[in-house]
N, C-alpha and C positions, 0 to 999 in steps of 0.2 A: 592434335596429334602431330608427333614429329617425327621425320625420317628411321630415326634410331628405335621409338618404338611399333613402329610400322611394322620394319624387318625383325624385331625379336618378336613377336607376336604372329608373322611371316612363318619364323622359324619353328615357333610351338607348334602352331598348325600344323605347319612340312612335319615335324617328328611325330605327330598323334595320328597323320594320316599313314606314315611308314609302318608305324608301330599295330592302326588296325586292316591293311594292306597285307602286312606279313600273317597276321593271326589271320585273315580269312584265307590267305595262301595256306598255312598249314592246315586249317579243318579241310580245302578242298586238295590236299596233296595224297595221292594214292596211299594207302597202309599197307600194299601187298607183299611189301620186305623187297621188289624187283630194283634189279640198278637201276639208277637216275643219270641224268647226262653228266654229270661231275666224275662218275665213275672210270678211271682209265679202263679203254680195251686194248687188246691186242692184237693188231691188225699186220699184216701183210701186204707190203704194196712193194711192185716190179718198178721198178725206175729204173729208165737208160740200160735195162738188159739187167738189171740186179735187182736181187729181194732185198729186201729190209722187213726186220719186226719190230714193232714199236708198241709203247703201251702209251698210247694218245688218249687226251678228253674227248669224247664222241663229237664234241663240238668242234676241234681244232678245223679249220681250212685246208686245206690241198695246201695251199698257197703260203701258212703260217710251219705244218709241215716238214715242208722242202727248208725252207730259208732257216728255223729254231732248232728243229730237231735233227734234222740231215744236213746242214750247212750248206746244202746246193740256191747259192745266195744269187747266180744268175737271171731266176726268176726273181722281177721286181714288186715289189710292192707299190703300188701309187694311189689310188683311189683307194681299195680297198671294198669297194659298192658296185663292182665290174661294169664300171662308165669308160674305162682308159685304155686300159685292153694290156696294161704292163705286164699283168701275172700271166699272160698269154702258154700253155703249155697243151699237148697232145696227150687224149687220150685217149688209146688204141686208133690211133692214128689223125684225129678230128682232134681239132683246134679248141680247148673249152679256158673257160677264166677260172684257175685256181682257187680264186679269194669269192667267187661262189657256191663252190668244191668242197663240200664235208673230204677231208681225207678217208674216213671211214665208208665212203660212198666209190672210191677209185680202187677200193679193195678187189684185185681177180683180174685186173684191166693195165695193160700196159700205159704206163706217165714216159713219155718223154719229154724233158727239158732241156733249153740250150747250152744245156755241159750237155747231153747227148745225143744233140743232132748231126756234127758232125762223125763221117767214117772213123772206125779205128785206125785206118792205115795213118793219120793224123793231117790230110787234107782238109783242108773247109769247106763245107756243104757247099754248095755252086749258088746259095743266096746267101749265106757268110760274106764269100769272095763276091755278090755284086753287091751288100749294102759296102765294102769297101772300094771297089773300082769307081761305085757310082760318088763316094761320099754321102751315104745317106743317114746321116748322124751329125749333131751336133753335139752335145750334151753327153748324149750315149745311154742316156737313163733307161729310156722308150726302147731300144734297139731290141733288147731279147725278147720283148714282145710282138715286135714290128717281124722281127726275122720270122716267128712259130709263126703268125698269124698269116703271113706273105708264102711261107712253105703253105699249109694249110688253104690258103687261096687259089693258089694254084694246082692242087693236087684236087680240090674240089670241081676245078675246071668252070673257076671264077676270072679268069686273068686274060680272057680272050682279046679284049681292046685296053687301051689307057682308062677310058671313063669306068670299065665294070669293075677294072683294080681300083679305082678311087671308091668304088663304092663299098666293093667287099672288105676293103681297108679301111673303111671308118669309123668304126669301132674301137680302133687303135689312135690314142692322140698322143701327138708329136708339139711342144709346146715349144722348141725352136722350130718349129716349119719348116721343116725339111722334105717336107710332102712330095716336091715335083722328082729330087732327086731318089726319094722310097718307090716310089712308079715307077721312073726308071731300071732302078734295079730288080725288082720283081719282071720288069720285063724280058732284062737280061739273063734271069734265074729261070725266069720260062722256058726259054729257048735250052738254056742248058740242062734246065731237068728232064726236059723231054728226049735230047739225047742220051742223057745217062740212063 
């Protein structure tokens, strides 16, 4: 036996096993005529103070969403298996990961993302203005994560010393390590959100 009929033999296999895989899928696929997840619906979701209607595949992500369907591309994509913490966004006020986030699941529930964290009056949130005071970016990929999740930490009333911010932040990864200077600035976002 040689490589080449290894793998076409490989490959009959693979298609006979597809082919009775799919046929037991259909005998065990419900016959009740009900929609199936391929079906778009049409959902309602508040972002940043605004409705949207959409007819999304029930499957779509929070995360898939915002960035294809709405163009609010500030939420990142990075892992995609909520390891990273980039799709980082609020909803109804708590910090949750998008890209685990049925969209169809945020339906009734305020999303805010970082096109709408900052005021209207057009100031920068008071942790906008410290990941730039502090420098806490490299790259900048990570940031609109780092920022929600750092608002979120603090509003949780996670941010009492440097080590408990290191803790509650690390579920966010920074892959230039800018870590000392992201402390930093949640520290200094601390003090100022408590006065605002």
């Amino acid at each position: 036996m040689n490589r080449r009929n290894f793998l076409t033999g490989a490959a009959t296999g693979a298609t006979a096993a597809v082919a009775l895989s799919g046929a037991s899928a259909q005998e065990r696929a419900p016959s009740d005529g009900g929609p199936d997840a391929q079906t778009p619906r049409i959902v309602t979701l508040r972002i940043n103070g605004q409705p949207y209607e959409l007819a999304i595949d029930q499957r779509t992500s929070l995360l898939d969403t915002l960035r294809d369907h709405l163009r609010l591309t500030g939420t990142k994509k990075g892992c995609d298996h909520g390891q990273c913490g980039a799709c980082t966004v609020h909803i109804d006020g708590q910090r949750q990961l998008s890209c685990m986030t049925f969209a169809v699941m945020a339906e009734g529930h305020e999303i805010t993302t970082i096109e709408g964290l900052a005021p209207a009056t057009g100031d920068l949130h008071p942790m906008q203005q410290a990941f730039i005071d502090n420098d806490a970016f490299q790259c900048g990929y990570c940031t609109p994560g780092q920022i929600m999740s750092a608002v979120g930490c603090v509003k949780e009333g996670h941010a009492g010393s440097e080590p408990e911010i290191r803790e509650y932040m690390s579920g966010n990864l920074c892959r230039c390590a800018a870590y000392p200077n992201i402390v930093a600035a949640v520290v200094q976002a601390r003090d100022a959100m408590k006065e605002g």
